[in-house]
C-alpha positions in Angstrom: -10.7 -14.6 -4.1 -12.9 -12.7 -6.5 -10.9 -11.6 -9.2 -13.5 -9.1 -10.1 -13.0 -7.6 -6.5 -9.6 -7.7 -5.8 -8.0 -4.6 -4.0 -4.7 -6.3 -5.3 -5.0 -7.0 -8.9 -6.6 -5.6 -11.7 -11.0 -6.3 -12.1 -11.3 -9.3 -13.9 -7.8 -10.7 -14.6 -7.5 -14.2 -15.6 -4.8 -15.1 -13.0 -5.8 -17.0 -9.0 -4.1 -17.6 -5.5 -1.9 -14.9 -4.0 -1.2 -11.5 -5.6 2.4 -10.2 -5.3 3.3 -6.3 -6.1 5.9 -3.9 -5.1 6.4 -0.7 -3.9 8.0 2.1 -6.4 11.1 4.1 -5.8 9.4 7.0 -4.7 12.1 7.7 -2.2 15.4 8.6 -2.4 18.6 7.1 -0.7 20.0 7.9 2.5 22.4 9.9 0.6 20.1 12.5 -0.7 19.6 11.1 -4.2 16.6 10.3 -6.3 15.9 9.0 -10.5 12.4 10.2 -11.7 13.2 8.5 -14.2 13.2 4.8 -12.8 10.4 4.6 -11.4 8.9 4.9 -15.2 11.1 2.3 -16.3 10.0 0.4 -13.3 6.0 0.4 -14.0 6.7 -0.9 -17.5 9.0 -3.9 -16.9 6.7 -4.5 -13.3 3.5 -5.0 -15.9 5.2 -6.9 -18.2 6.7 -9.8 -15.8 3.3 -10.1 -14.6 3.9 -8.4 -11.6 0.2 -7.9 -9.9 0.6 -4.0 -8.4 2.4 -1.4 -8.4 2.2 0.7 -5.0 3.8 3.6 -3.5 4.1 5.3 -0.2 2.8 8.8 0.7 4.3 11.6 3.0 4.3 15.4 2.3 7.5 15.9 4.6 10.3 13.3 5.3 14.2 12.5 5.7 14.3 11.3 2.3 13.7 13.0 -0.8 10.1 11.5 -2.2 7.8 12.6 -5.1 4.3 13.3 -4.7 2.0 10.2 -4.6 -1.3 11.3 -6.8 1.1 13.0 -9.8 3.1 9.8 -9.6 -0.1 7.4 -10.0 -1.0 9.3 -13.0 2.2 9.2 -14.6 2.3 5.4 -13.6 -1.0 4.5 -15.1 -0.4 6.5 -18.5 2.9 4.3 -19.0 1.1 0.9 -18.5 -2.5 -0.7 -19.6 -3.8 -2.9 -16.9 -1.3 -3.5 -13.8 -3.0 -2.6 -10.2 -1.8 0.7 -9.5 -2.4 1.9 -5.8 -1.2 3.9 -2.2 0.3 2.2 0.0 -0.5 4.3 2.4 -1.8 7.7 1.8 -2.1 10.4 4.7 -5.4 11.1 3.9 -5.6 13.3 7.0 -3.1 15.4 5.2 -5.6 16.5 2.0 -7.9 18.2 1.3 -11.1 15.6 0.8 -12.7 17.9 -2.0 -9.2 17.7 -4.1 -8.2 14.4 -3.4 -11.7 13.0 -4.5 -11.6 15.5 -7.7 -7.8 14.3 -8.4 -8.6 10.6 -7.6 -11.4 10.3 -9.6 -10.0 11.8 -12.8 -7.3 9.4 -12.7 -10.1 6.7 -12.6 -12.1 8.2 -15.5 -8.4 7.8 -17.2 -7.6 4.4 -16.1 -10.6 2.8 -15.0 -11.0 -0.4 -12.3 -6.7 0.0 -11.8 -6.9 2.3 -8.9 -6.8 0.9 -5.1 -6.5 3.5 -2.5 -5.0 2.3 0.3 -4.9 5.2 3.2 -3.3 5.3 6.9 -3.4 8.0 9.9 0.6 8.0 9.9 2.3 10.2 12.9 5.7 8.8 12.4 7.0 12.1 11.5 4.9 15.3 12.9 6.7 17.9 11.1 4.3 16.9 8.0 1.6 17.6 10.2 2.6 20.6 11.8 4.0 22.2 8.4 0.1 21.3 7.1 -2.1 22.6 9.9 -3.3 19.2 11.2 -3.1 18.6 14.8 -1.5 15.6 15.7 -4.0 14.2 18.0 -6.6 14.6 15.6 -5.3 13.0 12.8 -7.6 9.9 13.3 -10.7 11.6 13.0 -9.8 13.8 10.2 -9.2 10.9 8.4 -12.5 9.3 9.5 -14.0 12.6 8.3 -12.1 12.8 4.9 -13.3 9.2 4.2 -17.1 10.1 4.8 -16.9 13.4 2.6 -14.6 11.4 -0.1 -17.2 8.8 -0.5 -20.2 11.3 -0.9 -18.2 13.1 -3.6 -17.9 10.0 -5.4 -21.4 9.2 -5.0 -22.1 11.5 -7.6 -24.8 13.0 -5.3 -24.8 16.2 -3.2 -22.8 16.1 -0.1 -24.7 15.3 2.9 -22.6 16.1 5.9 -23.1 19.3 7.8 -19.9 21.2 7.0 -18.6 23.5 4.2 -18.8 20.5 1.2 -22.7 20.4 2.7 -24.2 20.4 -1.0 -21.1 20.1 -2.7 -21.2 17.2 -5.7 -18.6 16.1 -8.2 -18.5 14.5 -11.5 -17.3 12.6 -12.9 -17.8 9.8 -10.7 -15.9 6.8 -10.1 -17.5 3.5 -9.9 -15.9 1.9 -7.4 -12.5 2.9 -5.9 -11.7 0.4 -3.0 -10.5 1.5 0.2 -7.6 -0.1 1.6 -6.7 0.7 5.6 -3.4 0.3 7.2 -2.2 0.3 10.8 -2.1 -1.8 13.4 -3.4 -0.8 16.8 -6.7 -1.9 18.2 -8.3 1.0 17.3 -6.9 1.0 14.1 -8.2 -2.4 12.9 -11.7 -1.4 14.3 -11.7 1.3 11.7 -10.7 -0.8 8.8 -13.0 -3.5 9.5 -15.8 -0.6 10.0 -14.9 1.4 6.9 -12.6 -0.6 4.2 -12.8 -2.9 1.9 -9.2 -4.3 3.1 -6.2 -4.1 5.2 -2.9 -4.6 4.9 -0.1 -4.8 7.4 3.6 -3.9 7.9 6.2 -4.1 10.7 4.8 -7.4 11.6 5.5 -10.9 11.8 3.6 -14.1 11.1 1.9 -13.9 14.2 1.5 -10.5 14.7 -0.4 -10.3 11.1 -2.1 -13.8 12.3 -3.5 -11.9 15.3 -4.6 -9.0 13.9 -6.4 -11.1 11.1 -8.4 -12.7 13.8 -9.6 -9.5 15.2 -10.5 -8.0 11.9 -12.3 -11.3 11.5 -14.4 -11.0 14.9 -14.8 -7.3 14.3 -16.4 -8.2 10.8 -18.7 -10.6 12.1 -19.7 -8.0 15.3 -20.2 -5.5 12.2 -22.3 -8.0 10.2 -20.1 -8.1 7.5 -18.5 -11.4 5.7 -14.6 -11.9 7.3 -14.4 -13.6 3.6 -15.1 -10.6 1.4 -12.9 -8.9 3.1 -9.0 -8.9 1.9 -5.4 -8.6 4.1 -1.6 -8.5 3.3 1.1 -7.8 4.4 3.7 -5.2 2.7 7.0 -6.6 3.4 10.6 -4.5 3.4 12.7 -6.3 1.2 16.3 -7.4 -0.3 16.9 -9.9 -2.4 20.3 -11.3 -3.1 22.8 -14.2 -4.1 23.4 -14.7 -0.2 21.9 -14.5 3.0 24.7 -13.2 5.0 24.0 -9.7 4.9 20.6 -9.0 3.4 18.8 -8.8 6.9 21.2 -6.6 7.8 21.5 -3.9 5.3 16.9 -4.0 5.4 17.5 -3.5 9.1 20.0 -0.4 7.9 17.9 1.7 6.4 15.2 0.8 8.5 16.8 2.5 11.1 17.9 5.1 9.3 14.3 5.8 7.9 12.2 5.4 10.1 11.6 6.0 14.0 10.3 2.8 14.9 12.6 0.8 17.0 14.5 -1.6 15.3 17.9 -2.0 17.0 16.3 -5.8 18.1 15.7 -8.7 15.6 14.8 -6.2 12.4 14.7 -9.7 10.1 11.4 -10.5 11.1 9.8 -7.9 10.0 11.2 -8.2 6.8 11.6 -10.4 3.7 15.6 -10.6 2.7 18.2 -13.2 1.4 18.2 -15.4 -1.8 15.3 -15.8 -3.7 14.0 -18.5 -2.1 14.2 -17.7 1.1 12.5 -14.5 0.0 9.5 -16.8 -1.2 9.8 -19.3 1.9 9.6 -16.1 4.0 6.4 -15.0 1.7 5.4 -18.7 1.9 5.6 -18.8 5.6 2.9 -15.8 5.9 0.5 -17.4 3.6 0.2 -20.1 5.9 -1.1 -18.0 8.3 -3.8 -16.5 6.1 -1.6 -13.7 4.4 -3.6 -13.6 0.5 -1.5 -10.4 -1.0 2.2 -9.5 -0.8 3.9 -6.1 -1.6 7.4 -6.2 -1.5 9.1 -2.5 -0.5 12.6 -2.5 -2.1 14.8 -1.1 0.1 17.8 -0.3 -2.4 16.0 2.5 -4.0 19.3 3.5 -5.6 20.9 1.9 -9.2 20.2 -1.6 -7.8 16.4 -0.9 -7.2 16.2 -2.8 -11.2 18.1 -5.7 -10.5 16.1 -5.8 -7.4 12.8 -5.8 -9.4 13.9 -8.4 -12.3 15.0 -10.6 -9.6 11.6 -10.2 -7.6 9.9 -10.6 -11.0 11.8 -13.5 -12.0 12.3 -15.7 -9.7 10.0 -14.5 -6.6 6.8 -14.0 -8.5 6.2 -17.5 -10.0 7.2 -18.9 -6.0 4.3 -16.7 -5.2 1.7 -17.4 -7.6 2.6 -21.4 -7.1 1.5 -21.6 -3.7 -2.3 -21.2 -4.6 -2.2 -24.3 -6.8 
């Protein structure tokens, strides 16, 4: 991989092989509670054990408490110096495109090269839709849209498109924020291979992210575009512990209990939970198929989200960056 490319670690860093990052506790607990305040403490130890990104979700309505993603990459980036910071996903369909390309940009005139933004349709919970005015069934193609405007505003040139930011220009300008797709249907990796720079998955196995690497690839090559410039990973759900008894099963917990996706069958393999080394066997097992870049999303976003990260840190991270040697 390109280091001076990379969607998953900072321009031009010295380090090779696989990236691993992690998601911040921007979400509260099933019990209604949520620290600010560790998700600072979180950044700063996350960059200094070498961790290669730190990532958040986005959603403007959920079950959970959350904090807003764009505020909380600013206030991220200010605490640290030259960690990958990044969305993992945004709900682009959600934003404005004039203010999320102003409010994007400024944070990479502040912190420039650290910013990744990696963007989804969602749909997993339509109030958030509903509450902002965006049809459900239209979601994709505002997103398609909001990509198209975004990258003229960051062109530094007038807007093109016919539409009320026809004219419209911006500066500053970024030079290059990379665009990082999620999802999974067909239709879904058609639009990452035609308009990102990446992809990454979740809620999928080893050969669920095996297959959809292979289409990416063929839609790459239909598109004229080189399968190897293009980057994939996986972000995996994840607990690590002393023992593997129960940490499938309390990842499969508030799995259920977050999320409407079906997972009252076999939750533990979609995720990445148990000791440490099963954590990186798990890890291990996806790089084998192809899987360059790993984000682990804590589940314990409570007190024990920091034990969670010095373990991942510790003892996962160097498993990681081994297996490219």
């Amino acid at each position: 991989m390109d280091n001076k490319r990379s969607l998953f670690r900072v321009a031009g860093s010295p380090a090779s092989g696989p990236t691993l990052g992690v998601m911040l506790p921007i979400f509260g607990t099933l019990d209604g509670t949520i620290v600010p305040g560790s998700i600072a403490e979180a950044a700063v130890y996350g960059e200094r054990s070498g961790l290669d990104g730190l990532w958040m979700g986005d959603h403007l309505v959920h079950p959970l408490p959350l904090l807003e993603s764009i505020i909380t990459l600013e206030h991220i980036a200010s605490l640290t110096t030259t960690v990958r910071i990044g969305t993992s996903v945004m709900l682009l369909a959600l934003r404005s495109p004039l203010t999320a390309a102003r409010q994007l940009a400024t944070i990479d005139a502040y912190h420039p090269g650290r910013l990744t933004l990696g963007i989804g349709v969602g749909g997993e919970h339509p109030a958030e839709f509903i509450a902002s005015g965006v049809p459900l069934k239209e979601r994709a193609a505002r997103l398609e849209e909001s990509v198209t405007l975004i990258r003229e505003l960051w062109s530094g040139e007038p807007v093109q498109s016919p539409g009320k930011l026809e004219g419209v220009s911006i500066r500053p300008v970024p030079e290059h924020i990379p665009l990082l797709f999620g999802g999974h249907t067909p239709r879904a990796l058609r639009r990452a291979a035609r308009l990102g720079d990446g992809w990454v998955g979740f809620y999928k196995d080893v050969a669920g992210f095996a297959a959809a690497r292979e289409t990416l690839r063929q839609e790459l090559e239909t598109l004229g575009r080189d399968p190897d410039s293009f980057q994939t990973g996986m972000v995996l759900p994840a607990i690590v512990s002393e023992t593997n008894d129960d940490a499938a099963r309390r990842v499969g917990e508030f799995m259920r209990g977050a999320s409407t996706k079906n997972f009252q069958s076999s939750p533990d393999q979609y995720v990445a939970a148990g000791t440490p080394e099963r954590v990186a066997e798990r890890l291990a097992g996806y790089h084998a198929a192809g899987c360059e870049n790993f984000i682990l999303a804590v589940m314990d976003q409570g007190a024990a989200y920091t034990d969670q990260l010095k373990a991942i840190g510790q003892e996962v991270l160097p498993a990681v960056h081994a297996l490219g040697a």
